[in-house]
Structure formats: C-alpha cells, structure tokens
Backbone as CSV, one residue per row, in Angstrom:
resi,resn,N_x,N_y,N_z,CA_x,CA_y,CA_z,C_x,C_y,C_z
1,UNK,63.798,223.815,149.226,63.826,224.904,148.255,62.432,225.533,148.212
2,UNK,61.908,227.057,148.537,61.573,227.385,148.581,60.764,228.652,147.237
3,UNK,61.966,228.535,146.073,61.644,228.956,145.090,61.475,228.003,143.591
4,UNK,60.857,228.173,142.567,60.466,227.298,141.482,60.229,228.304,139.992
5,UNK,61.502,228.039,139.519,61.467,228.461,138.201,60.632,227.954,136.850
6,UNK,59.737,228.115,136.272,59.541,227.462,134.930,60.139,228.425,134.008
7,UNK,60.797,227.086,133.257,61.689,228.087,131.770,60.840,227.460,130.484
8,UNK,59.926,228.564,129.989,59.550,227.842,128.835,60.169,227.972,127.433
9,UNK,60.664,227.181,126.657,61.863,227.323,125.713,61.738,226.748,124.049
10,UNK,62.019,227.128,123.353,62.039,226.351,122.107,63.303,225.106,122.065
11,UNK,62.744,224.042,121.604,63.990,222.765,121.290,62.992,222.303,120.674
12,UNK,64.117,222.094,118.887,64.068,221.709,117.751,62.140,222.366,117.072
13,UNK,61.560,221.783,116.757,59.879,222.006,116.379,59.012,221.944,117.455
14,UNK,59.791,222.538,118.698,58.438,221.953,120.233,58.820,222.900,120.858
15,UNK,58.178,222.962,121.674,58.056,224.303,123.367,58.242,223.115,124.164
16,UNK,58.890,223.690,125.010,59.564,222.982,126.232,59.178,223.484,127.736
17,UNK,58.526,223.012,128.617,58.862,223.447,129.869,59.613,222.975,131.164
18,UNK,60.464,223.459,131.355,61.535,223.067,132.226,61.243,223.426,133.639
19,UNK,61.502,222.906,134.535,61.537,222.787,136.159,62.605,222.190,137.076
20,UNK,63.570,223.094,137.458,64.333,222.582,138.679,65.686,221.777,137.515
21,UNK,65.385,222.115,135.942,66.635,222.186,135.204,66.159,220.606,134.610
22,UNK,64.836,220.307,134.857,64.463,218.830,134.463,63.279,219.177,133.383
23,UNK,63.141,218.492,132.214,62.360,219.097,131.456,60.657,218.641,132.118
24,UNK,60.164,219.009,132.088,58.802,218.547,132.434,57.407,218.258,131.641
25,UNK,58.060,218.938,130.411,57.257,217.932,128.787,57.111,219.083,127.875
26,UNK,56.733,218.700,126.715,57.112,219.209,125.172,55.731,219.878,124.717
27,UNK,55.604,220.430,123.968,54.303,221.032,123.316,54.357,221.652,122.080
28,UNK,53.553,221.079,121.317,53.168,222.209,119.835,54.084,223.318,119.476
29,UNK,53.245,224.168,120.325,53.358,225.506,120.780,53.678,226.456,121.903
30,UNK,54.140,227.562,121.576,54.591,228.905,122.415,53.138,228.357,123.530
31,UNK,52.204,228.927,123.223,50.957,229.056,123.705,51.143,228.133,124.683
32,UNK,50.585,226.758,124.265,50.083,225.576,124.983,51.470,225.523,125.799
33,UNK,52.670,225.467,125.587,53.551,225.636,126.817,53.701,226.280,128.044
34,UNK,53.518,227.840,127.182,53.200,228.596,128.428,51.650,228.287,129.104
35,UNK,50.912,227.835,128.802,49.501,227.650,129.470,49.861,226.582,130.597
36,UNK,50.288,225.451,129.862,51.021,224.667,131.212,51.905,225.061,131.875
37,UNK,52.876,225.816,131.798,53.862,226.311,133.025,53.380,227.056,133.934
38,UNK,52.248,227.890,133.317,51.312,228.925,134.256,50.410,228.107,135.261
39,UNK,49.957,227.221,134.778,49.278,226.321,135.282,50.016,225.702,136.350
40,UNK,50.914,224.934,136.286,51.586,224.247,137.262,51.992,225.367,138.120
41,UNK,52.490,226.366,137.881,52.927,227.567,138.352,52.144,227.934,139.347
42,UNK,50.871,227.921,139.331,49.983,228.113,140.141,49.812,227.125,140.968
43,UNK,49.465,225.918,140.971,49.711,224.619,141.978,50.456,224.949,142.583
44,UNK,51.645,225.284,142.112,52.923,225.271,143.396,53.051,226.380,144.547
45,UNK,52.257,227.062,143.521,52.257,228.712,144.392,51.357,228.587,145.702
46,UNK,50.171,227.976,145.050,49.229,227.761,146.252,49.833,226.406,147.621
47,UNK,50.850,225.983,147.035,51.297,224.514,148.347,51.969,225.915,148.782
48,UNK,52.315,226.920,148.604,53.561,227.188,149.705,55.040,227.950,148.764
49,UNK,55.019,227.689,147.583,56.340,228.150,146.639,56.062,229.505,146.182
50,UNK,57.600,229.874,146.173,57.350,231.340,145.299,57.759,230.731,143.798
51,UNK,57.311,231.103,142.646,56.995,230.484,141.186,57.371,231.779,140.546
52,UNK,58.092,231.616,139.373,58.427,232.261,138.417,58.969,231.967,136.999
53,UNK,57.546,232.378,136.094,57.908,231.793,134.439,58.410,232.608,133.986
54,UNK,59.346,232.142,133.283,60.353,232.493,132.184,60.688,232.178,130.947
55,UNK,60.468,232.944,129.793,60.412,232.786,128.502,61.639,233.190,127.824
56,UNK,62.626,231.822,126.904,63.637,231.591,126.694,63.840,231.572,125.659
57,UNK,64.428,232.424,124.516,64.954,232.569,123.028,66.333,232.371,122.961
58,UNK,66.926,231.271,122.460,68.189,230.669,121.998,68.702,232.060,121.323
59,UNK,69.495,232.804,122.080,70.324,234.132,121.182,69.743,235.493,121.669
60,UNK,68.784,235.325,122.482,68.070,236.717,122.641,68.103,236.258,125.245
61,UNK,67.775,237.552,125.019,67.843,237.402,126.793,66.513,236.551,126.853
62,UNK,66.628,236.059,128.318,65.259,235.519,128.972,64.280,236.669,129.413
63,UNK,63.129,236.461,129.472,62.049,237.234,130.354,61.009,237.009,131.003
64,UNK,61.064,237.350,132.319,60.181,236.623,133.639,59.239,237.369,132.821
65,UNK,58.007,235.888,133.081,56.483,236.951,132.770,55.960,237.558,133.921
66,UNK,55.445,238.604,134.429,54.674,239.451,135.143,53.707,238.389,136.366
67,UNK,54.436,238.344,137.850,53.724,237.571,138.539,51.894,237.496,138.212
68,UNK,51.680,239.091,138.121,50.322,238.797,137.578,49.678,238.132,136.984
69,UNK,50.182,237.109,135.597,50.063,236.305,134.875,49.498,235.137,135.803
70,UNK,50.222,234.568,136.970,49.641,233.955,137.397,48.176,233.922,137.959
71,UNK,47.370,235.340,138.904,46.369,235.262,138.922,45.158,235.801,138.161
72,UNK,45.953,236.219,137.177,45.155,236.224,135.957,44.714,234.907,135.172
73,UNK,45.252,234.196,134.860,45.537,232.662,134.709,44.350,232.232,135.527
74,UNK,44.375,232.153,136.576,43.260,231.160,137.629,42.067,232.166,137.264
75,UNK,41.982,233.357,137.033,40.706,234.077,137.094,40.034,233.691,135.424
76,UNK,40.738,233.782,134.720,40.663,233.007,133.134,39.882,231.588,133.334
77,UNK,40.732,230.917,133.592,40.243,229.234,133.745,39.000,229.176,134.498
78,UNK,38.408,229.760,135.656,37.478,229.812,136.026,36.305,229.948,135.530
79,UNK,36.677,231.518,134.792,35.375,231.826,134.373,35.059,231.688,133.046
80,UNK,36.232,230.984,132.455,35.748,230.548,130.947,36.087,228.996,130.465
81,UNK,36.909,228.296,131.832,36.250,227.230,131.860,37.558,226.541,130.944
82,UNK,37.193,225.238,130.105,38.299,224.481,129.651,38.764,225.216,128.079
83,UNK,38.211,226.588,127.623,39.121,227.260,126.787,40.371,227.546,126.900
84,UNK,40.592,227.446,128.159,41.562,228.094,128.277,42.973,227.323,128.882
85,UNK,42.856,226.622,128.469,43.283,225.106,128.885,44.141,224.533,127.900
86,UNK,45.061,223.705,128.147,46.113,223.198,126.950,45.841,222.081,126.025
C-alpha cells in the first residue's frame, strides 16, 4: 500500500488519531492530535508514502487538510524547535 490516511477524530473527551482504520493513540486535544498526525504524516511521506490528514466531526463531512500542512509542519519544527511539538 502505497497510500496512508490519518483521520484525526473526536471519541468521548479525547482526539483520536487513526491509521490504516487502527487507532494510533488519544490526546487532550484538537491541537496536540493534529500535531501528531502531521508529524507521523511526514515520516511516512519521507520513507516513500503518499499521506493524507483528515479531520473528522461525528455529523458534519470530513476534511483533508491542505498537503501543504505537511511542509509547513517540518519548516515550523525546525526553526522553532520543541514549541511546536505535542
């Protein structure tokens, strides 16, 4: 498989990020979820995968975030270091 979805989602009081339909761990927050899906998102991108996050409201449509996100993301973490970080 050549492609890799992250679905980041609300369940019960937590953010969720999901991979390949397997959850891949829980968080606080909107934020800190999506920071890790972007994150991993990027690992995978660089082995070789095409990656795409997706933000999931129980009752409302899904929405891919903007591939850009991803190298915006690595240009962030770089230059400002572990702020930006989960």
């Amino acid at each position: 498989m050549r492609h890799v979805d992250y679905v980041v989602e609300p369940l019960d009081d937590e953010w969720t990020v999901s991979m390949r339909g397997e959850r891949a761990g829980r968080f606080p927050s909107r934020l800190a979820a999506l920071r890790s899906a972007l994150e991993d998102a990027e690992r995978v991108d660089r082995m070789g995968f095409e990656v795409s996050v997706w933000l999931r409201h129980p009752g409302r449509s899904s929405r891919k975030l903007p591939d850009r996100l991803l190298s915006q993301a690595a240009i962030a973490r770089r230059s400002l270091g572990p702020t930006l970080r989960a």
